[in-house]
N, C-alpha and C positions, 0 to 999 in steps of 0.2 A: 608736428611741432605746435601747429595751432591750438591741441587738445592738451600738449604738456605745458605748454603757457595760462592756457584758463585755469589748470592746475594751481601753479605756479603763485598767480593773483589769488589766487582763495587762501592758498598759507599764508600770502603775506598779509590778507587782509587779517589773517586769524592772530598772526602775530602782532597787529596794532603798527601795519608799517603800509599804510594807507599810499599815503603819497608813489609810492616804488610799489605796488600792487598797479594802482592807476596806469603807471608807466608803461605794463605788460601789453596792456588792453593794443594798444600799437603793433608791435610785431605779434599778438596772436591775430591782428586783423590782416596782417599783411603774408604772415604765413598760408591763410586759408584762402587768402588772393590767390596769391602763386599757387595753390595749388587748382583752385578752378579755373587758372588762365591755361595750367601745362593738362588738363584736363579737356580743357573747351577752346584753345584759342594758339597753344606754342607750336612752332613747327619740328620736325623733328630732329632738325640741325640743334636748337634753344633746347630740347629735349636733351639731344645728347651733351649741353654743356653742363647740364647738371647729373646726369648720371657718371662724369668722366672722375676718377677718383682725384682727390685733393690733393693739388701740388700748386707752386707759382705758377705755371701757364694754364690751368685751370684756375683758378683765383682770378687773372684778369680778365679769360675769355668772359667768365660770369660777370664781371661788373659791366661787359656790355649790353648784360639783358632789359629790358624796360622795364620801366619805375611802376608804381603803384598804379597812377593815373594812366601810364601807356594799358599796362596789362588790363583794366575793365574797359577801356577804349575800344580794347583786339577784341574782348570776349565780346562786348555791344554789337561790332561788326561779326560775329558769329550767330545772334540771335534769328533763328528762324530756320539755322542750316544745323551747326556742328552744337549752339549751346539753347539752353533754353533760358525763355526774358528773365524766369523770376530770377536766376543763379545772378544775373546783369544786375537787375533792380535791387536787390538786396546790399549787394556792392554797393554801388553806387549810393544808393539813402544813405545807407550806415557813413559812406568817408564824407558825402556831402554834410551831415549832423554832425560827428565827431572829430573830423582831423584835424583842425588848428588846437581844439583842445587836449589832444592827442598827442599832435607834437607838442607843447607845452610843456607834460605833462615829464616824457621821455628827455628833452631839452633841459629842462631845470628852466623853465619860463616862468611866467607869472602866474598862472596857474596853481603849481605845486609850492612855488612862493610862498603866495599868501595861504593856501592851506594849510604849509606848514606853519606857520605865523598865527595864524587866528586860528584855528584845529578846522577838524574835519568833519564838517555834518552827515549826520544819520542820512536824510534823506540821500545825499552825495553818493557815499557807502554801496548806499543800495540801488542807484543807479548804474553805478558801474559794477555791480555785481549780477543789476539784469541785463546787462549790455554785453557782458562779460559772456553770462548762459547762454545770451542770442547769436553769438558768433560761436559758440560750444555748438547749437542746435545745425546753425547751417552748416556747422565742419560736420558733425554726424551725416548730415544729408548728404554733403559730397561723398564719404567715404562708403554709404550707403549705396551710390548710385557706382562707386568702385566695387564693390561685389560684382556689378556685374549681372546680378540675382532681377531677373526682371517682375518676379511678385513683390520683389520689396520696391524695389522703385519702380512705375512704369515709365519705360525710356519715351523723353520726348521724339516722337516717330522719324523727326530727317538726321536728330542726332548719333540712333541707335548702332549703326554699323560704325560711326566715327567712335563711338565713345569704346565697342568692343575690339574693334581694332588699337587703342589704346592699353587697355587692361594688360601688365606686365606679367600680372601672375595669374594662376587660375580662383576664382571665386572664393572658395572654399579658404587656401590661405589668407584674401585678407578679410575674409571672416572671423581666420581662428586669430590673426592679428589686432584684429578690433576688439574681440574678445579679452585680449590680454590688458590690452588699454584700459576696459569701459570697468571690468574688477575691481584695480584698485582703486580708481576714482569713484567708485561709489562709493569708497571709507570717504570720499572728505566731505560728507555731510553734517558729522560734528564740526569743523575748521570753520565752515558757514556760521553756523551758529557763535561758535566763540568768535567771531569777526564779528558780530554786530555788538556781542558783548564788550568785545573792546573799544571799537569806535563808537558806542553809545559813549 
């Protein structure tokens, strides 16, 4: 989800619809949460409320999972055992810089207000397009360290038997999985470009 959201923001930035680009930047940061908490930090009761298929009494069990702030909480109390600091610190900087303008953004606040009012600076643009790539980067990394493949990532050493006792599938699939992802997003490197041509 994280990876089809960064997506998502670069069309709309291509399409000169700035404001509602901005607004993704949120749930693709909260998407790549949830997946380094259910990586580093969920147990496997929280585990199975998201694997259970979509009906009303899965609908609510899920709303009783923790919020943004619980989930890098759980993973912080992981560091040193099951997760490693930087996955925590990364978190954490990123909602500590961005969240209220974040929700703003998503909210129809003040924010996207006056952007849409007075337009939308270049510089702006491209901040949340590098903000946009750095939560792209560390979703890659997580997904990277779900291979499983330990010459691509080397496991931090007290994580390593938690994180391979996690792995649902074998290596190779969500390889060839990533694979199909990373394809076609590599077309949206024109979109980038007409994005800035728009919002110039």
């Amino acid at each position: 989800m994280a990876m089809e959201r960064w997506a998502g923001l670069r069309v709309l930035m291509a399409t000169a619809l700035p404001t509602s680009a901005t607004a993704l930047m949120r749930p693709q940061f909260e998407a790549l949460t949830r997946a380094s908490w259910l990586l580093y930090a969920a147990s496997e009761d929280e585990i199975a409320k998201l694997k259970t298929p979509l009906s009303l009494e899965s609908e609510q069990a899920a709303k009783n999972l923790p919020s943004v702030r619980d989930m890098i909480e759980q993973i912080e109390r992981q560091v040193g055992t099951r997760a490693p600091a930087a996955a925590h610190q990364m978190l954490l900087h990123f909602k500590e810089v961005s969240w209220k303008a974040m929700n703003s953004f998503v909210h129809a606040g003040i924010h996207p207000l006056q952007r849409h009012a007075s337009g939308f600076p270049v510089s702006l643009a491209l901040q949340v397009l590098r903000n946009s790539n750095g939560l792209s980067t560390m979703t890659a990394m997580t997904m990277a360290v779900l291979t499983g493949d330990e010459s691509v990532t080397p496991p931090h050493p007290p994580a390593a038997a938690h994180i391979r006792g996690r792995l649902a599938r074998p290596a190779e699939v969500v390889i060839g999985r990533l694979s199909d992802r990373v394809r076609p997003l590599a077309c949206s490197r024109p979109p980038l470009r007409l994005a800035l041509q728009h919002v110039a």
